[in-house]
Biopython code that builds the backbone (N, CA, C, O; Angstrom):
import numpy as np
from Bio.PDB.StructureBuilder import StructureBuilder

atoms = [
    (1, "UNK", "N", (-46.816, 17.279, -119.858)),
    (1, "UNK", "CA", (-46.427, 18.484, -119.144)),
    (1, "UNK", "C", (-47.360, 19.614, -119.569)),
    (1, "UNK", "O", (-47.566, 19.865, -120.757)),
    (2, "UNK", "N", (-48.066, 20.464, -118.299)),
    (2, "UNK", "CA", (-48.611, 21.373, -119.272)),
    (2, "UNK", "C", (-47.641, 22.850, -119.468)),
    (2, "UNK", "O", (-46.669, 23.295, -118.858)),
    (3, "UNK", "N", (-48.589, 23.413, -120.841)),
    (3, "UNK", "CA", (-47.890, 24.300, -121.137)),
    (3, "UNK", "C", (-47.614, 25.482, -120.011)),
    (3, "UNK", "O", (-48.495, 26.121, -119.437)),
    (4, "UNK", "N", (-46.400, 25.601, -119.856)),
    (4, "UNK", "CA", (-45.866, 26.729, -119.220)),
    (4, "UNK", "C", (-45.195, 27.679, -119.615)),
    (4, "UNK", "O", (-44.220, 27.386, -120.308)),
    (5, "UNK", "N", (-45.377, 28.685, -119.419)),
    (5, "UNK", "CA", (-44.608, 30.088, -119.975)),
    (5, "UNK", "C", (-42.951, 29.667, -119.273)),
    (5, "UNK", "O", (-42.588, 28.732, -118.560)),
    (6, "UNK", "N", (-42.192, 30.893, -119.893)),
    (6, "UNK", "CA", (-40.790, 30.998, -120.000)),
    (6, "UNK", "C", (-40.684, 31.120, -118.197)),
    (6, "UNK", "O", (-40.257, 30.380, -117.311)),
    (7, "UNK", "N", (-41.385, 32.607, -118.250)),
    (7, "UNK", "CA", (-40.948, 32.570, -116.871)),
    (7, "UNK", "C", (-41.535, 31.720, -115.477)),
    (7, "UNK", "O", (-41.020, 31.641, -114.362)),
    (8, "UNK", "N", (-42.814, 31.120, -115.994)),
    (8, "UNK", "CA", (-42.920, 30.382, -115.385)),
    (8, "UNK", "C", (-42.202, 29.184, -114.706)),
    (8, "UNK", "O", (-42.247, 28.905, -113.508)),
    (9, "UNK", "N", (-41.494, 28.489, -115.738)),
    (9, "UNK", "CA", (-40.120, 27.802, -116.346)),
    (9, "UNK", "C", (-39.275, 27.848, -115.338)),
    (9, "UNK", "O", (-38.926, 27.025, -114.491)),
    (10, "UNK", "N", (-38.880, 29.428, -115.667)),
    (10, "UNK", "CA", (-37.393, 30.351, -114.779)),
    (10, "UNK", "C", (-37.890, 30.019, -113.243)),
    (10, "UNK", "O", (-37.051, 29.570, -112.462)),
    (11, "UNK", "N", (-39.112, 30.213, -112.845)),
    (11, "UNK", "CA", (-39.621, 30.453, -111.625)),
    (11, "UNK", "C", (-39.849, 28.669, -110.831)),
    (11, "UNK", "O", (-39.748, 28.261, -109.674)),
    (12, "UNK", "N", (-40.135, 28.107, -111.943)),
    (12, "UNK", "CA", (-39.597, 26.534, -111.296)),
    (12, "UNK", "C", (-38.262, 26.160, -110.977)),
    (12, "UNK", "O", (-37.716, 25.618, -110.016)),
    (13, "UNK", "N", (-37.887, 26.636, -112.128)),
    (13, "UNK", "CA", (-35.988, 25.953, -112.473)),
    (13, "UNK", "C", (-35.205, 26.559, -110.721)),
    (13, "UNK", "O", (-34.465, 25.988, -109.920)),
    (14, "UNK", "N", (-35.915, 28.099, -110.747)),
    (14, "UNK", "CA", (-35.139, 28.545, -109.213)),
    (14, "UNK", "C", (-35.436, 28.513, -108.226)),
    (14, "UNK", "O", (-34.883, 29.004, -107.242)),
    (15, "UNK", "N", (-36.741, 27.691, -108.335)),
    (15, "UNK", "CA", (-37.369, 27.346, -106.817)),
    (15, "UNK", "C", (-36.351, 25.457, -106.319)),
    (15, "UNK", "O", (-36.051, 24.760, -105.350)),
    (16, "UNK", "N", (-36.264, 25.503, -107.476)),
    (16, "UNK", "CA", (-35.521, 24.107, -107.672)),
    (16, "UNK", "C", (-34.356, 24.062, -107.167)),
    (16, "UNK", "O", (-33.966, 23.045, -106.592)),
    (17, "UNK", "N", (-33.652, 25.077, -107.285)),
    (17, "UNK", "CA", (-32.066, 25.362, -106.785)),
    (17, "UNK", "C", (-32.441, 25.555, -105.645)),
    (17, "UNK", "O", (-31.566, 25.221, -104.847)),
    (18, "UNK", "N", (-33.733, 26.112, -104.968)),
    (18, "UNK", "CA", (-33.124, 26.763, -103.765)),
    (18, "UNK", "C", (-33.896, 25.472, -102.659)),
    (18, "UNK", "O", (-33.679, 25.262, -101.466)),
    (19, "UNK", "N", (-34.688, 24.887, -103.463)),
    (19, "UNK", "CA", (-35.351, 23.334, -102.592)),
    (19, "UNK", "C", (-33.758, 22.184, -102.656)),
    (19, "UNK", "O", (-33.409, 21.489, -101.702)),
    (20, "UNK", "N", (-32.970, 22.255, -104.093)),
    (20, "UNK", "CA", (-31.949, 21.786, -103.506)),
    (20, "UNK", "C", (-31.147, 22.210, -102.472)),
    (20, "UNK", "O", (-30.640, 21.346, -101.757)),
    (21, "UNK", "N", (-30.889, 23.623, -102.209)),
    (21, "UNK", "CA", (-29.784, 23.994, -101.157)),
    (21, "UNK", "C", (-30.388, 23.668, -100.016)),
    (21, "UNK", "O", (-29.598, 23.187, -99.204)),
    (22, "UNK", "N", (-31.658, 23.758, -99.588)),
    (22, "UNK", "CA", (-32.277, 23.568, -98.720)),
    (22, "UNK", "C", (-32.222, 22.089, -98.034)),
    (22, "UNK", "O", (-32.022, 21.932, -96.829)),
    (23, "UNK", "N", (-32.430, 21.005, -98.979)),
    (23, "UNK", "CA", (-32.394, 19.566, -99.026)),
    (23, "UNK", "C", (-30.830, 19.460, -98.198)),
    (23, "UNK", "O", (-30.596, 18.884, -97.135)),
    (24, "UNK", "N", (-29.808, 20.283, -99.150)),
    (24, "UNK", "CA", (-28.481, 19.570, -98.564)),
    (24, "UNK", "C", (-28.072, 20.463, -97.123)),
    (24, "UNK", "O", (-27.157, 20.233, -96.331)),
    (25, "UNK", "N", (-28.767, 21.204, -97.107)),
    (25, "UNK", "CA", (-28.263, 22.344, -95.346)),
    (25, "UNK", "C", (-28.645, 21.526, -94.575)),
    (25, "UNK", "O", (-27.953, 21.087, -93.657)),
    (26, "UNK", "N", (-30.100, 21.103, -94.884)),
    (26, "UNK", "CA", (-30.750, 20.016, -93.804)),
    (26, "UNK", "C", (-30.522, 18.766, -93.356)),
    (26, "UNK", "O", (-30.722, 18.389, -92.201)),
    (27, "UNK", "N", (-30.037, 18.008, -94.393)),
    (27, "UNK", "CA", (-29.346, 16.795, -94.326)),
    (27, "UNK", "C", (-28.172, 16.676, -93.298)),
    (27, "UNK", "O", (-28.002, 15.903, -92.355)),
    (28, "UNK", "N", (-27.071, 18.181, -94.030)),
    (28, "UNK", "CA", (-26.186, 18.073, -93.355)),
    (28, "UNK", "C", (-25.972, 18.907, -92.042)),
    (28, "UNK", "O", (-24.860, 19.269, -91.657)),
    (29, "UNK", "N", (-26.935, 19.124, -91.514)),
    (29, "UNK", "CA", (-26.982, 19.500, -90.280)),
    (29, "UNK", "C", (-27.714, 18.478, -89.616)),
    (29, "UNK", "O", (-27.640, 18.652, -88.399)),
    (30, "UNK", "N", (-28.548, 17.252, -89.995)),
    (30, "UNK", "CA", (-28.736, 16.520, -89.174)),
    (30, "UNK", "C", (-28.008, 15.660, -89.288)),
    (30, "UNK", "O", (-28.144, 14.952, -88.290)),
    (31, "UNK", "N", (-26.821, 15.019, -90.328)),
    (31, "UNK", "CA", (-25.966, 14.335, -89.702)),
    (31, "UNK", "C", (-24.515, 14.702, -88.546)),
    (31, "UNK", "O", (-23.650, 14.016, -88.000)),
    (32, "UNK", "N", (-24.909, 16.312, -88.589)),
    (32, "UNK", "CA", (-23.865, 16.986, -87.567)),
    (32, "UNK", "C", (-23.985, 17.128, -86.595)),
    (32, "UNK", "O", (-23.152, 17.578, -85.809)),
    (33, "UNK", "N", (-25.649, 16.590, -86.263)),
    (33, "UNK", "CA", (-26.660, 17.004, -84.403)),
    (33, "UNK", "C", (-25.959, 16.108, -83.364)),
    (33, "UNK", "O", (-25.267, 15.292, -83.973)),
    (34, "UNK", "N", (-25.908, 16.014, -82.586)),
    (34, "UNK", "CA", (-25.388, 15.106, -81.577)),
    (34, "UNK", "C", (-26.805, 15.048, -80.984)),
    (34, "UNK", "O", (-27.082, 13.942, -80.520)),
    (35, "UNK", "N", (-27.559, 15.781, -80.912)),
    (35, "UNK", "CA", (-29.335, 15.837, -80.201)),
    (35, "UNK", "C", (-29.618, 15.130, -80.815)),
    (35, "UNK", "O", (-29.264, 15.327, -81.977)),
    (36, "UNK", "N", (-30.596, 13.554, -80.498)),
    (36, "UNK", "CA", (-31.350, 12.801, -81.691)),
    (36, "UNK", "C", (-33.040, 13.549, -81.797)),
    (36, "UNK", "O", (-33.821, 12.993, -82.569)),
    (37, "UNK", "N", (-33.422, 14.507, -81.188)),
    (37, "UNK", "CA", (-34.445, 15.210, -81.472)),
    (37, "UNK", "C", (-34.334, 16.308, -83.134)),
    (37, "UNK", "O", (-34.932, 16.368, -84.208)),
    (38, "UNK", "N", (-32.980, 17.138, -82.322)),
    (38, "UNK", "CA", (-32.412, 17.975, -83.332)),
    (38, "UNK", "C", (-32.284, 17.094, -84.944)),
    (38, "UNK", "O", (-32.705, 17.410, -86.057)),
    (39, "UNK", "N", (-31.662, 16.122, -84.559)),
    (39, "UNK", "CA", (-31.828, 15.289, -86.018)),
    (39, "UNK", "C", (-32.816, 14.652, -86.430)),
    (39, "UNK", "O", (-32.945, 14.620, -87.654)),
    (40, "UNK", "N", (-33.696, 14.037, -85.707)),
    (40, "UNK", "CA", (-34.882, 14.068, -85.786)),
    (40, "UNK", "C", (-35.861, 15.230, -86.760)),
    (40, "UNK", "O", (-36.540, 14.908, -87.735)),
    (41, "UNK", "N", (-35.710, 16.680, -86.178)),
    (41, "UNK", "CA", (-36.371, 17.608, -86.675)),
    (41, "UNK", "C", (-35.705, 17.988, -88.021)),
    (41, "UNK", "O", (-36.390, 18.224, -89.016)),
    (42, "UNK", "N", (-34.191, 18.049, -88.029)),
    (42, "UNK", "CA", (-33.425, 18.390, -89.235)),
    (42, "UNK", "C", (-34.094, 17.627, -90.515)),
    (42, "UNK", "O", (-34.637, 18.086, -91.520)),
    (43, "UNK", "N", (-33.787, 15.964, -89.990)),
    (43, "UNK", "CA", (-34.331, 15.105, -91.427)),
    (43, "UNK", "C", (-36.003, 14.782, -91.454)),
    (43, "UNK", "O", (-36.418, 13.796, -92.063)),
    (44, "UNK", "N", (-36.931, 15.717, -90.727)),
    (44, "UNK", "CA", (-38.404, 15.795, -91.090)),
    (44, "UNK", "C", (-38.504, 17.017, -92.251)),
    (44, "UNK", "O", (-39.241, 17.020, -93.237)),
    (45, "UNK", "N", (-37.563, 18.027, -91.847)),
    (45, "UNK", "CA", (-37.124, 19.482, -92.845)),
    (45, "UNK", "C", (-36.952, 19.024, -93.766)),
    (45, "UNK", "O", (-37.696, 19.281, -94.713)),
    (46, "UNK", "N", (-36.158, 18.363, -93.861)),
    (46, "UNK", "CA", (-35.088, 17.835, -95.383)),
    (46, "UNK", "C", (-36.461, 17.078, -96.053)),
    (46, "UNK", "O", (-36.908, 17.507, -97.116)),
    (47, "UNK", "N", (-37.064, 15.989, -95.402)),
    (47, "UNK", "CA", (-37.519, 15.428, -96.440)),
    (47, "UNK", "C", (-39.204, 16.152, -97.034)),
    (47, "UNK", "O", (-39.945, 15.605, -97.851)),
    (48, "UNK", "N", (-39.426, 17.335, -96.415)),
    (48, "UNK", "CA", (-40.116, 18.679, -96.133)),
    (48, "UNK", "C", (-39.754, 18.869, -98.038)),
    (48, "UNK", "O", (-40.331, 18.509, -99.065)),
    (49, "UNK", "N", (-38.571, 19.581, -97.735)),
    (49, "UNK", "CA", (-37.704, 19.761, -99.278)),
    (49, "UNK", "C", (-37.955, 19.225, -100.264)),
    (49, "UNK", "O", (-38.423, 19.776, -101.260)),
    (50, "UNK", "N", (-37.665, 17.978, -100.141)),
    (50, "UNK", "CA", (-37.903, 16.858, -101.018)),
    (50, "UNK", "C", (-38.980, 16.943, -101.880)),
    (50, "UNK", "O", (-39.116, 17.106, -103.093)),
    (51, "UNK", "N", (-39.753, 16.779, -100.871)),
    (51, "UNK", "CA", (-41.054, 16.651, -101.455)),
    (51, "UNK", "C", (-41.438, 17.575, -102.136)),
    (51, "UNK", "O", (-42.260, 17.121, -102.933)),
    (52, "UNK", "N", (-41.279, 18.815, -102.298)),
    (52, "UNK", "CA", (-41.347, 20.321, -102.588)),
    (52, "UNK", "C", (-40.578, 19.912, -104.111)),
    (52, "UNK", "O", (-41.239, 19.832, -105.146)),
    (53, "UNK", "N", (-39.377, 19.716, -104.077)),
    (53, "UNK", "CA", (-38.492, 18.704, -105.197)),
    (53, "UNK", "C", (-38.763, 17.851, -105.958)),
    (53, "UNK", "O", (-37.942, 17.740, -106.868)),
    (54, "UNK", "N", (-39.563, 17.196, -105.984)),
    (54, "UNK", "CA", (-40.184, 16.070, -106.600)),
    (54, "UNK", "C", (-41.526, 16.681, -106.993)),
    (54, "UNK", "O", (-41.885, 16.169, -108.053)),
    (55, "UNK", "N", (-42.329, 17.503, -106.584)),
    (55, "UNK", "CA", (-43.290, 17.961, -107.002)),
    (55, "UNK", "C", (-43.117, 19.352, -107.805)),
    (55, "UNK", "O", (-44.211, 19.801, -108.146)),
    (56, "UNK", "N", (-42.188, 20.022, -108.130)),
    (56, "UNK", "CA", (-41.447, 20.484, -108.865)),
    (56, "UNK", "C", (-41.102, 19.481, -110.212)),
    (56, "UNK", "O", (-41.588, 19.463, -111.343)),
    (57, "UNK", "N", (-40.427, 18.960, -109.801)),
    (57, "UNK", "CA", (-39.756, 17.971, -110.890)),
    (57, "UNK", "C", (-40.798, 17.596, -111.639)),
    (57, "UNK", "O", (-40.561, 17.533, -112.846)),
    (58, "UNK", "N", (-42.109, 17.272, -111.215)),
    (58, "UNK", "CA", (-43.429, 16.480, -111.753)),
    (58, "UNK", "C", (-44.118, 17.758, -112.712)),
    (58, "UNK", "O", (-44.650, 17.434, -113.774)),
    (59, "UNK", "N", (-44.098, 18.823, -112.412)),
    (59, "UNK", "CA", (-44.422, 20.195, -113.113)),
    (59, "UNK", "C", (-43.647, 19.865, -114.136)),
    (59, "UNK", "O", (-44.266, 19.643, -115.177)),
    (60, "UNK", "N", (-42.302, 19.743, -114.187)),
    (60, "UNK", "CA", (-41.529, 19.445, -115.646)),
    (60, "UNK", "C", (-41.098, 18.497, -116.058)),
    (60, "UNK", "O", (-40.043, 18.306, -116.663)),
    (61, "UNK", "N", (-42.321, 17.448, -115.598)),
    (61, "UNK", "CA", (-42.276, 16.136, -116.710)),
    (61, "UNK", "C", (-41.252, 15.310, -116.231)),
    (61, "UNK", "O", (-41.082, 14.242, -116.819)),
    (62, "UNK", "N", (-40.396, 15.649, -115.093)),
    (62, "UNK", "CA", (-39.217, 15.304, -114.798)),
    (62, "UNK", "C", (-39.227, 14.017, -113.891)),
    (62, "UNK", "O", (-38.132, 13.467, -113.776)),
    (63, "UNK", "N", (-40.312, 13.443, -113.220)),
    (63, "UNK", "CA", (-40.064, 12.538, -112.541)),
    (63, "UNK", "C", (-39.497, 10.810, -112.836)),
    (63, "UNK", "O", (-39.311, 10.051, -111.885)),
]
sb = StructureBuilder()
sb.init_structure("model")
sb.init_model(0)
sb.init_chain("A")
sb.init_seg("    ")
for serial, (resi, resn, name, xyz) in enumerate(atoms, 1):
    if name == "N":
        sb.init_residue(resn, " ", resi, " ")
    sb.init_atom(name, np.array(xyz, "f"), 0.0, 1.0, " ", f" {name:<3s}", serial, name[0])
structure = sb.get_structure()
């Protein structure tokens, strides 16, 4: 992991919360679409997130 400052840290840890809220709005609005486009586009978003999430996670050694 490289070295990262505190707030650097802080500034992952809350990009992290908000790539999770993001992950689960998206999810669960595309299992709520009745449009298979709309869900379509919902779970390209979500896994948009993800990835954002996991490359996060990899910043803190976390994967």
């Amino acid at each position: 992991m490289p070295n990262l400052t505190k707030p650097e840290l802080n500034a992952i840890r809350e990009q992290l919360q908000r790539e999770r809220a993001l992950i689960s709005r998206f999810t669960s609005n595309a299992r709520d679409a009745e449009d298979p486009q709309l869900r379509t586009l919902y779970e390209q978003i979500a896994a948009r997130h993800q990835s954002h999430w996991n490359t996060l996670c990899g910043l803190l050694g976390m994967e």
